[in-house]
N, CA, C and O atoms as a GROMACS GRO file, in nm:
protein
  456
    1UNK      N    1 -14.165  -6.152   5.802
    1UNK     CA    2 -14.232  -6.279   5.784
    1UNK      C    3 -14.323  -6.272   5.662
    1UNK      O    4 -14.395  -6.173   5.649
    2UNK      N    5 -14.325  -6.370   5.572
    2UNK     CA    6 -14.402  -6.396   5.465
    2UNK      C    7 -14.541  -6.452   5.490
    2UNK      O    8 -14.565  -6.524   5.587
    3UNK      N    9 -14.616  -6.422   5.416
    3UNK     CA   10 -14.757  -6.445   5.468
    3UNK      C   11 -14.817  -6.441   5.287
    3UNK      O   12 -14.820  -6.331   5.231
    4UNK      N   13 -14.856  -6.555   5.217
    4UNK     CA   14 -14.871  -6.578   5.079
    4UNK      C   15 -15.042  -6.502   5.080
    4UNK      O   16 -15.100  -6.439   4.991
    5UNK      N   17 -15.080  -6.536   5.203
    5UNK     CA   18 -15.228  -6.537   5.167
    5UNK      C   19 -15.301  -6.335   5.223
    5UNK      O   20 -15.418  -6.303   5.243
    6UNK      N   21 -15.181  -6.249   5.232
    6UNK     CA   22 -15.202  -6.137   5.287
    6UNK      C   23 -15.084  -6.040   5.157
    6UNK      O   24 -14.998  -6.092   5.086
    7UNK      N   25 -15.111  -5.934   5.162
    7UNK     CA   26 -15.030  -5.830   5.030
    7UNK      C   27 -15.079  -5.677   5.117
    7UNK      O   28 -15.151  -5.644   5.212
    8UNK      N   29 -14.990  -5.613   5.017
    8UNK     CA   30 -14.929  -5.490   5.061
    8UNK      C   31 -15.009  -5.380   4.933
    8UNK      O   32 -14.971  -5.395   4.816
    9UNK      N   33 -15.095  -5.296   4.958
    9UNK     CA   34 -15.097  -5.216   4.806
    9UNK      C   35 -15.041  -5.116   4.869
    9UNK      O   36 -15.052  -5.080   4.987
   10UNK      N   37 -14.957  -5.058   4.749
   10UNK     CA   38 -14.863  -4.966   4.731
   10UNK      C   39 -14.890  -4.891   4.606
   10UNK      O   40 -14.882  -4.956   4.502
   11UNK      N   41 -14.923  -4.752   4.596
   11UNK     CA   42 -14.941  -4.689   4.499
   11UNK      C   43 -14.850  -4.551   4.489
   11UNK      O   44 -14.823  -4.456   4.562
   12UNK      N   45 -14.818  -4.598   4.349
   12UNK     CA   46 -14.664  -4.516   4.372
   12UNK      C   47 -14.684  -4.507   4.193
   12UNK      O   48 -14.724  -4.586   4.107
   13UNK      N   49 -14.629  -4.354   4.195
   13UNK     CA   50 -14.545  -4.321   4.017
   13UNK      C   51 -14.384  -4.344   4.040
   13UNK      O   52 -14.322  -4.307   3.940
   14UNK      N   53 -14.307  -4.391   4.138
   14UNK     CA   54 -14.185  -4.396   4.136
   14UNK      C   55 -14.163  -4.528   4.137
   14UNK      O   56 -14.162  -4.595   4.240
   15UNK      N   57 -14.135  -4.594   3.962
   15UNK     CA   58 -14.100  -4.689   3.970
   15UNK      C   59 -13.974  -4.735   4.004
   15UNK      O   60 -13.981  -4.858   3.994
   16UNK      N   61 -13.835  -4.697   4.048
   16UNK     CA   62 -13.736  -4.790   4.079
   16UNK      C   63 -13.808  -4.809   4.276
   16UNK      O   64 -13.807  -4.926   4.314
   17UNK      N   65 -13.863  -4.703   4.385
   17UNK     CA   66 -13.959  -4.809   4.463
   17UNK      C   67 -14.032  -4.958   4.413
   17UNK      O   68 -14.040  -5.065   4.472
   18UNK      N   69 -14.080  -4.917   4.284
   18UNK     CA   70 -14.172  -5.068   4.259
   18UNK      C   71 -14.051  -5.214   4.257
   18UNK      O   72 -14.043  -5.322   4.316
   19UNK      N   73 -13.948  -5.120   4.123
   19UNK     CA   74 -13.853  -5.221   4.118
   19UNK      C   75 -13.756  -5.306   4.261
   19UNK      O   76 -13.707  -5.419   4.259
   20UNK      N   77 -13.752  -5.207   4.369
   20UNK     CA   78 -13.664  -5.282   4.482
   20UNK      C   79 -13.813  -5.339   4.553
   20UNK      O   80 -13.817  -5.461   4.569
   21UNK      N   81 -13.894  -5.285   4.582
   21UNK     CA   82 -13.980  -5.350   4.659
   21UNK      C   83 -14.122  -5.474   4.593
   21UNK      O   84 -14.139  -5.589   4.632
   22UNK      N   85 -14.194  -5.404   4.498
   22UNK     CA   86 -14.303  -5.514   4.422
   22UNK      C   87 -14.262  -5.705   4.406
   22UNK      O   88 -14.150  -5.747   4.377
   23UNK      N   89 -14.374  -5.784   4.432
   23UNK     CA   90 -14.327  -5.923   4.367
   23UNK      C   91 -14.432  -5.899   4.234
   23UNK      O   92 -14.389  -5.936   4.125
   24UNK      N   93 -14.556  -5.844   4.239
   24UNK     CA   94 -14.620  -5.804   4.158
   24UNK      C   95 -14.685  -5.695   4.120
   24UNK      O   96 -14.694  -5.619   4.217
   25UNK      N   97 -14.756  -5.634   3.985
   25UNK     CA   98 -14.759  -5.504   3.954
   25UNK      C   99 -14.884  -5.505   3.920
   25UNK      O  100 -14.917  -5.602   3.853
   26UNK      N  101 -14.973  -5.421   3.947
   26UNK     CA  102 -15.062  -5.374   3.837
   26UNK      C  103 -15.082  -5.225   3.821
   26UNK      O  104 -15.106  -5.144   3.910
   27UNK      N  105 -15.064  -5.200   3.670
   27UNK     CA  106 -15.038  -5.067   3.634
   27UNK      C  107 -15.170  -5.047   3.553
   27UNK      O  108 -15.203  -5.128   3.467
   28UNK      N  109 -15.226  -4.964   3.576
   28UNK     CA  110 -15.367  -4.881   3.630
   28UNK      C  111 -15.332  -4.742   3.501
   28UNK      O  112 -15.261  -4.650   3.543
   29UNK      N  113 -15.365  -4.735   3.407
   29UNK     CA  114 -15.322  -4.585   3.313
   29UNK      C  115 -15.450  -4.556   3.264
   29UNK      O  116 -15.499  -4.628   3.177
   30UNK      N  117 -15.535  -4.422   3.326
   30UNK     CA  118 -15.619  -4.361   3.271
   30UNK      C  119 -15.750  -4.471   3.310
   30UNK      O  120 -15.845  -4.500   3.237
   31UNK      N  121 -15.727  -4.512   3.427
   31UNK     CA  122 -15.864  -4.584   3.447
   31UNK      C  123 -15.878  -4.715   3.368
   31UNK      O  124 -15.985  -4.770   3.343
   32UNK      N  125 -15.730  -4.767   3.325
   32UNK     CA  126 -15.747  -4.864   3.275
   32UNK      C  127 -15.624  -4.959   3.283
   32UNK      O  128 -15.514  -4.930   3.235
   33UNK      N  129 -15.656  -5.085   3.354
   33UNK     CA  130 -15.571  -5.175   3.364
   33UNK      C  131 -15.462  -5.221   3.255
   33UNK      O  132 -15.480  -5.323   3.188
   34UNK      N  133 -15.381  -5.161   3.245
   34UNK     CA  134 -15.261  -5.232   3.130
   34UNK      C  135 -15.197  -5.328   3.118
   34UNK      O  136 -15.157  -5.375   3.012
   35UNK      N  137 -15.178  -5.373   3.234
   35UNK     CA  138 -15.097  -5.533   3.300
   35UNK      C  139 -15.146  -5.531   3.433
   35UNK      O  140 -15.180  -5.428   3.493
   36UNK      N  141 -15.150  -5.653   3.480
   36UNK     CA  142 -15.160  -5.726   3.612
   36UNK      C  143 -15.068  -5.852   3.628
   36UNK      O  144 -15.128  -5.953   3.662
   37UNK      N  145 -14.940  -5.863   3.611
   37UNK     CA  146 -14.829  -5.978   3.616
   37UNK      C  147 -14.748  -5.973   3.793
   37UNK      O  148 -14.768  -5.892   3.883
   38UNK      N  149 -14.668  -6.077   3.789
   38UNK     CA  150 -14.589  -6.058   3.909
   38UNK      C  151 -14.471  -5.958   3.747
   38UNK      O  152 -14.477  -5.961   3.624
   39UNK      N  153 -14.374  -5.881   3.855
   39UNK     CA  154 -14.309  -5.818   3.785
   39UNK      C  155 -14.224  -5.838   3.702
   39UNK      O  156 -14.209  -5.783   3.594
   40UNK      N  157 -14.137  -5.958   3.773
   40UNK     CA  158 -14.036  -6.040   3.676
   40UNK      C  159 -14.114  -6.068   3.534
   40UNK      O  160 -14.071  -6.044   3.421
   41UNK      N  161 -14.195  -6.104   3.556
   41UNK     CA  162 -14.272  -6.165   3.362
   41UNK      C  163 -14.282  -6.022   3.306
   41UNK      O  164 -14.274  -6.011   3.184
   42UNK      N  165 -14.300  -5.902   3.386
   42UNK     CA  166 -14.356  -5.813   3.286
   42UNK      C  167 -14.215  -5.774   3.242
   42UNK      O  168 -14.216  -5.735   3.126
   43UNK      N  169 -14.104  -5.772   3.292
   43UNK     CA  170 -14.012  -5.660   3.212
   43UNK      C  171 -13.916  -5.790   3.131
   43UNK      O  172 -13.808  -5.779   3.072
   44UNK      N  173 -14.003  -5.918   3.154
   44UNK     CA  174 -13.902  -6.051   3.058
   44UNK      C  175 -14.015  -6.042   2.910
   44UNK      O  176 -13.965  -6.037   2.798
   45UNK      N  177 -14.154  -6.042   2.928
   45UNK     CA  178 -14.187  -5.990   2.835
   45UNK      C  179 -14.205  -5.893   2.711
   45UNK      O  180 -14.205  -5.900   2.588
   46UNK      N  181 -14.220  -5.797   2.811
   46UNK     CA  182 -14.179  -5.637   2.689
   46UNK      C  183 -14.003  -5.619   2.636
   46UNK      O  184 -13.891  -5.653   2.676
   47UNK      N  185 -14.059  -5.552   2.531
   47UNK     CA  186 -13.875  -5.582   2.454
   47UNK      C  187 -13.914  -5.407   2.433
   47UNK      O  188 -14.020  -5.343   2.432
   48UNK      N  189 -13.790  -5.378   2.421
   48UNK     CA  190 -13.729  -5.265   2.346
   48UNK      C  191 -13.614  -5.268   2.244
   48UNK      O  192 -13.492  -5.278   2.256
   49UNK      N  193 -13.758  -5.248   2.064
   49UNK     CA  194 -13.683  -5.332   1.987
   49UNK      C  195 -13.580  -5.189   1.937
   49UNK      O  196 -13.620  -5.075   1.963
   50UNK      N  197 -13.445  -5.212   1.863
   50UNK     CA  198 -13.381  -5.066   1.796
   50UNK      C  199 -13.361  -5.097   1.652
   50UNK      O  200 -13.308  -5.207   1.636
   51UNK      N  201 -13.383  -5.047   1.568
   51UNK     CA  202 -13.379  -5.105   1.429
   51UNK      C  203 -13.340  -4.965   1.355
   51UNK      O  204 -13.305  -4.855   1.399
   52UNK      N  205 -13.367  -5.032   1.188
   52UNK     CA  206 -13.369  -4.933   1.127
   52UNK      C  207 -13.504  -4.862   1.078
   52UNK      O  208 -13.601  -4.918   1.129
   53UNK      N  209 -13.531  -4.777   1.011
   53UNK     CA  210 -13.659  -4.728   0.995
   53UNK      C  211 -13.740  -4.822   0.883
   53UNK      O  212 -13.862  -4.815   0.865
   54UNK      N  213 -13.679  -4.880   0.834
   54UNK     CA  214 -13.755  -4.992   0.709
   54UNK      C  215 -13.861  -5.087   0.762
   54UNK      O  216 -13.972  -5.122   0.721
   55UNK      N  217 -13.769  -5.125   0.892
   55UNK     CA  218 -13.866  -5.202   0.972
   55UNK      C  219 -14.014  -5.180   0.968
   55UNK      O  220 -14.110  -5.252   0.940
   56UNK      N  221 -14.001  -5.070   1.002
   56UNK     CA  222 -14.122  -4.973   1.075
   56UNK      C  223 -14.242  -4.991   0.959
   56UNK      O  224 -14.352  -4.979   1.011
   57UNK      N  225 -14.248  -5.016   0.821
   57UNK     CA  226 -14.332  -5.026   0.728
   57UNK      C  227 -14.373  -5.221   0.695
   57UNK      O  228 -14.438  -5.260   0.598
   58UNK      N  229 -14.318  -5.309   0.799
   58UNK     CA  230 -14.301  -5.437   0.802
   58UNK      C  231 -14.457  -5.500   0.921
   58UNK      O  232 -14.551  -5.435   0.968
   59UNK      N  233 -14.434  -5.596   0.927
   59UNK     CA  234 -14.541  -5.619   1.034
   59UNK      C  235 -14.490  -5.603   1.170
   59UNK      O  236 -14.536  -5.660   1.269
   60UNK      N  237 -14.386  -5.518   1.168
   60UNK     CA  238 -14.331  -5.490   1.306
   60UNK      C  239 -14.474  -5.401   1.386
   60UNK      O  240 -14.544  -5.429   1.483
   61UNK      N  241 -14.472  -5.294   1.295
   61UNK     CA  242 -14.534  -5.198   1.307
   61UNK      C  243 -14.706  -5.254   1.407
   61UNK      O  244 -14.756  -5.190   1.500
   62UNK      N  245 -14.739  -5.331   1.372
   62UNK     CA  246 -14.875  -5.407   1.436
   62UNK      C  247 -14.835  -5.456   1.589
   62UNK      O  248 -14.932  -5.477   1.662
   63UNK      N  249 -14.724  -5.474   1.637
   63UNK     CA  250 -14.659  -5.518   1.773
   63UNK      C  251 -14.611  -5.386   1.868
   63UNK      O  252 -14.608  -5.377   1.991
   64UNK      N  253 -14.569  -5.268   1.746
   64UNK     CA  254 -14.564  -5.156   1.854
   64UNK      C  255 -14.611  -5.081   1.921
   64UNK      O  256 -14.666  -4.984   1.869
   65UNK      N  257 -14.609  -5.093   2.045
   65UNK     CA  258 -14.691  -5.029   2.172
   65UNK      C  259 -14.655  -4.827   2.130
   65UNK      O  260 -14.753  -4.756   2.110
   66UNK      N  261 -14.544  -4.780   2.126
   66UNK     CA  262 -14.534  -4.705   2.086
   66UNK      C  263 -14.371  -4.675   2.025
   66UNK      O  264 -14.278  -4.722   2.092
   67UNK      N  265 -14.340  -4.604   1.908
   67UNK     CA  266 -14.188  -4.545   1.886
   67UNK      C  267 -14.135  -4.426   1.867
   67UNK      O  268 -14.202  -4.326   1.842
   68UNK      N  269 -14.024  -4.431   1.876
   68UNK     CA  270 -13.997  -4.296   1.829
   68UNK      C  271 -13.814  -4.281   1.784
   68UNK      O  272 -13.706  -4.296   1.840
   69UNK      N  273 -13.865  -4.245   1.652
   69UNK     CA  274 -13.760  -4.237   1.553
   69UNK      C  275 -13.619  -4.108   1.542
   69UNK      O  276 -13.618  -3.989   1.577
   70UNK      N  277 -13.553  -4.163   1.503
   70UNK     CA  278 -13.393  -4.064   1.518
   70UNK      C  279 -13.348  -4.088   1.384
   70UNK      O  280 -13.390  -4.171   1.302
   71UNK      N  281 -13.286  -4.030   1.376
   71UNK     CA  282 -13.155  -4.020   1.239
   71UNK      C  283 -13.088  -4.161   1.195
   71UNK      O  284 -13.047  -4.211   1.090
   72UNK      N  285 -13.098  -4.196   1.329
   72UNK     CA  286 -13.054  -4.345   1.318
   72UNK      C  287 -13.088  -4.464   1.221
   72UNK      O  288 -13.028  -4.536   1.141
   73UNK      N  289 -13.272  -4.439   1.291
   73UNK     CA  290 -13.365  -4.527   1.286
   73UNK      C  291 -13.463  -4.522   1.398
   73UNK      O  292 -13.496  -4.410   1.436
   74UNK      N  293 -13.512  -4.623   1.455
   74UNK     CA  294 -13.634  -4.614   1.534
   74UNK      C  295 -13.589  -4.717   1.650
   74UNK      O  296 -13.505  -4.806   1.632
   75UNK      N  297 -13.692  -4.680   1.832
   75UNK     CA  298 -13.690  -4.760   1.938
   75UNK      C  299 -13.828  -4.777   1.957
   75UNK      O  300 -13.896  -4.685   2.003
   76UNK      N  301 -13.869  -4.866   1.931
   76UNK     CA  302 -14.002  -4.857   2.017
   76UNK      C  303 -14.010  -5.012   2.149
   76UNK      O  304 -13.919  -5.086   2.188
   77UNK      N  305 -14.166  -5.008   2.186
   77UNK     CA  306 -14.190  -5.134   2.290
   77UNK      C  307 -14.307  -5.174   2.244
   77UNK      O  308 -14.407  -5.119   2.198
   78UNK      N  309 -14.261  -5.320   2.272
   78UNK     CA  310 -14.351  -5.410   2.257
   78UNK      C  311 -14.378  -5.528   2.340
   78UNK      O  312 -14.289  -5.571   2.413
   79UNK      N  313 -14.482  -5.577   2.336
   79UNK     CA  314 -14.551  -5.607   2.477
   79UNK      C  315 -14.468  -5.802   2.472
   79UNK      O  316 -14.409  -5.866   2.560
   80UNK      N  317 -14.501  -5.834   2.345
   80UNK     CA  318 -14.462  -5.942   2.357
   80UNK      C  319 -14.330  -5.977   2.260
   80UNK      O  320 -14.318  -5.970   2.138
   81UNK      N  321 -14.232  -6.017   2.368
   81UNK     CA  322 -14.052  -6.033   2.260
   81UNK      C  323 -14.023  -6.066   2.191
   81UNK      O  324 -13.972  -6.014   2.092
   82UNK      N  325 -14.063  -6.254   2.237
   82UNK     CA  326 -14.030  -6.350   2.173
   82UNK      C  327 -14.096  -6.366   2.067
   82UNK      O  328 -14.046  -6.429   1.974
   83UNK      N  329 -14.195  -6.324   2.059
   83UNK     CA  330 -14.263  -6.292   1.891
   83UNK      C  331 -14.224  -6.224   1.810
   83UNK      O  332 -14.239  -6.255   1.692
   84UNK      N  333 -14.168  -6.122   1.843
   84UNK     CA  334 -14.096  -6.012   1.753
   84UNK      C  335 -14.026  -6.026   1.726
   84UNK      O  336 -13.991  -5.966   1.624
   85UNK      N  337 -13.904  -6.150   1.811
   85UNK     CA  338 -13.781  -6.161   1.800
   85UNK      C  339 -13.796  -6.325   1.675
   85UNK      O  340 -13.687  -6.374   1.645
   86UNK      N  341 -13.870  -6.365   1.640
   86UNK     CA  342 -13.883  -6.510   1.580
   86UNK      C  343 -13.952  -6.371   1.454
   86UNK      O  344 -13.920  -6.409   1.341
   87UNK      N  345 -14.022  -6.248   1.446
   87UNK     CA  346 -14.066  -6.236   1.348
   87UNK      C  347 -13.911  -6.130   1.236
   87UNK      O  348 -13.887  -6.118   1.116
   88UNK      N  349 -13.856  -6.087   1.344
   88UNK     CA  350 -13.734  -6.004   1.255
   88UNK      C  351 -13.608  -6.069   1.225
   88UNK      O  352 -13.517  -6.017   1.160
   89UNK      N  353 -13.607  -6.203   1.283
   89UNK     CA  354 -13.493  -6.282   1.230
   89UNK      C  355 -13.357  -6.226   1.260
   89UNK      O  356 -13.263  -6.244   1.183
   90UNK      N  357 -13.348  -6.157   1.374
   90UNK     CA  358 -13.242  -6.083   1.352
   90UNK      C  359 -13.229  -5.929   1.291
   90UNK      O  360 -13.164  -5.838   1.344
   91UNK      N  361 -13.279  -5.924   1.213
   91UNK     CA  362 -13.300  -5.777   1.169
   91UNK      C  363 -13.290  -5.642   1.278
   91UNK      O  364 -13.296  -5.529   1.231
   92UNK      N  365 -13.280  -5.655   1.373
   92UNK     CA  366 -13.355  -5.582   1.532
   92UNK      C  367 -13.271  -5.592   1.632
   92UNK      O  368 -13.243  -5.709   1.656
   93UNK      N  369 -13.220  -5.514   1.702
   93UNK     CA  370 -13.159  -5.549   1.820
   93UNK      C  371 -13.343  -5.534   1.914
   93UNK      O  372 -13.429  -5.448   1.895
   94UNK      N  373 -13.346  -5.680   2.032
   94UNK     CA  374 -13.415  -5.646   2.126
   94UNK      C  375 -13.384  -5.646   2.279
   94UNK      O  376 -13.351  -5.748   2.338
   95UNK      N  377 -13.396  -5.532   2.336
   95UNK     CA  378 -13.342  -5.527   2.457
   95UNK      C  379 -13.462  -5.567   2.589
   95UNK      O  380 -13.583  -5.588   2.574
   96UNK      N  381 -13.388  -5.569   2.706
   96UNK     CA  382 -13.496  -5.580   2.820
   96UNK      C  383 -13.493  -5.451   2.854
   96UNK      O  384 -13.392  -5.380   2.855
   97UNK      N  385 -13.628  -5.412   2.887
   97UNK     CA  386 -13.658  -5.274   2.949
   97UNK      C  387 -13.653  -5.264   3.075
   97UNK      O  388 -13.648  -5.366   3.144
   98UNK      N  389 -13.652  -5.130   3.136
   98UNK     CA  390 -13.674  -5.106   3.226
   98UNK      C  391 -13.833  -5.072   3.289
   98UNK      O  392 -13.914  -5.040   3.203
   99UNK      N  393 -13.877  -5.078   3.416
   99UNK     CA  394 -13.989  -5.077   3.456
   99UNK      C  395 -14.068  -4.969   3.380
   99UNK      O  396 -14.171  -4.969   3.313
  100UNK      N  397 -13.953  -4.850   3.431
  100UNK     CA  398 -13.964  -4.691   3.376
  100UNK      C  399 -14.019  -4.706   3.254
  100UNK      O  400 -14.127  -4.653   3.225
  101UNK      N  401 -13.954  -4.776   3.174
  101UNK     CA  402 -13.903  -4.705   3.022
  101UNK      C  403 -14.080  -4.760   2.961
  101UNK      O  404 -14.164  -4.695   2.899
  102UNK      N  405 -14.084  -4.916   3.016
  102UNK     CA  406 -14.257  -4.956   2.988
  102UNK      C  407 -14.358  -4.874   3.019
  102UNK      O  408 -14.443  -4.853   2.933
  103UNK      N  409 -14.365  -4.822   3.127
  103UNK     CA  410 -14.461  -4.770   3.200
  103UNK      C  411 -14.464  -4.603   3.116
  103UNK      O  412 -14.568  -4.537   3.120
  104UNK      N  413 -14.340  -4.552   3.045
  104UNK     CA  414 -14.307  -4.442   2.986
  104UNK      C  415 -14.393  -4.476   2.866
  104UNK      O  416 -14.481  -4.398   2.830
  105UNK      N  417 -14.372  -4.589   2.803
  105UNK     CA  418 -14.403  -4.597   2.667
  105UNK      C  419 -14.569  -4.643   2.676
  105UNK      O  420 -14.641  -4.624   2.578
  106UNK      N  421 -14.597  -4.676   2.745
  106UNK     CA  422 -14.783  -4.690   2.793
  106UNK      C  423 -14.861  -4.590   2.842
  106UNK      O  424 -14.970  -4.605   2.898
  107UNK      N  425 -14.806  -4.493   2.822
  107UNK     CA  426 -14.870  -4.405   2.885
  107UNK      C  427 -14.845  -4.251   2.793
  107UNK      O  428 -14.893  -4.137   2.800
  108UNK      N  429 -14.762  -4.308   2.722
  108UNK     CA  430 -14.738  -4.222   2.611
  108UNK      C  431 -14.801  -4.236   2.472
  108UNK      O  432 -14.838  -4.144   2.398
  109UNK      N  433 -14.809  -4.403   2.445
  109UNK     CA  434 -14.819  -4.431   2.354
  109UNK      C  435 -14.824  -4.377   2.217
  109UNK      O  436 -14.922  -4.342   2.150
  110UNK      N  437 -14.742  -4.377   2.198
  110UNK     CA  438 -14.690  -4.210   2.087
  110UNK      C  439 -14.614  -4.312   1.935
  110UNK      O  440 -14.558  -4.422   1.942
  111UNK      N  441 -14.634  -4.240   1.829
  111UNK     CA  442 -14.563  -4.277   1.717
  111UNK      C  443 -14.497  -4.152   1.661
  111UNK      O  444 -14.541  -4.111   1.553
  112UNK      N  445 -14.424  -4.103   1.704
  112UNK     CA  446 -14.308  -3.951   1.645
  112UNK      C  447 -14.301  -4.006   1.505
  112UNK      O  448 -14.276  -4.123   1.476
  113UNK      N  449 -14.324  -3.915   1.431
  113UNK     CA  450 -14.266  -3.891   1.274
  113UNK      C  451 -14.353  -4.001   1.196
  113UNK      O  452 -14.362  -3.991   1.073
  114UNK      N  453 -14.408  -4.093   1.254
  114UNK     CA  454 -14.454  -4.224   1.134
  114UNK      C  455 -14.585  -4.217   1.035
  114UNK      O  456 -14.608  -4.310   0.957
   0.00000   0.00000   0.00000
């Protein structure tokens, strides 16, 4: 039975639990609140952009939460998509992340090689 005005806290590092069970998240890193969304917005928000490394010297670079670069080119995350995605025109593949892969890249917040 649903009950709008009663909730469940659940504290857990195993996010695919969050993913089958959460309607909403708040992720707590180092004593500090990073998001508080229902979950659906958070993983429609964050992108995981893949590009080439040129990017990376563009105003991309001011949107990335954190990346990390290959032979390829570079993956990083960023908090907000649809901005990134209106600012690279295409230039970028942007993907939807996984709970994991956000919660990986926030807590890492890392720039390899840049």
């Amino acid at each position: 039975m649903q009950d709008d005005r009663k909730g469940v806290f659940f504290s857990t590092h195993i996010t695919s639990d969050l993913e089958k069970i959460a309607d909403y998240i708040t992720f707590i890193n180092n004593g500090r609140i990073e998001f508080s969304a229902a979950k659906d917005d958070v993983v429609e928000n964050f992108g995981l952009v893949k590009g080439a490394r040129e990017l990376l010297s563009s105003d991309l670079g001011k949107h990335l939460i954190g990346v990390r670069e290959n032979r390829f080119g570079f993956e990083g995350m960023v908090k907000d998509k649809r901005q990134v995605i209106r600012l690279l025109h295409g230039s970028a593949v942007v993907e939807k992340p996984s709970l994991d892969e956000i919660m990986l890249y926030l807590t890492r917040r890392t720039r390899d090689n840049v």
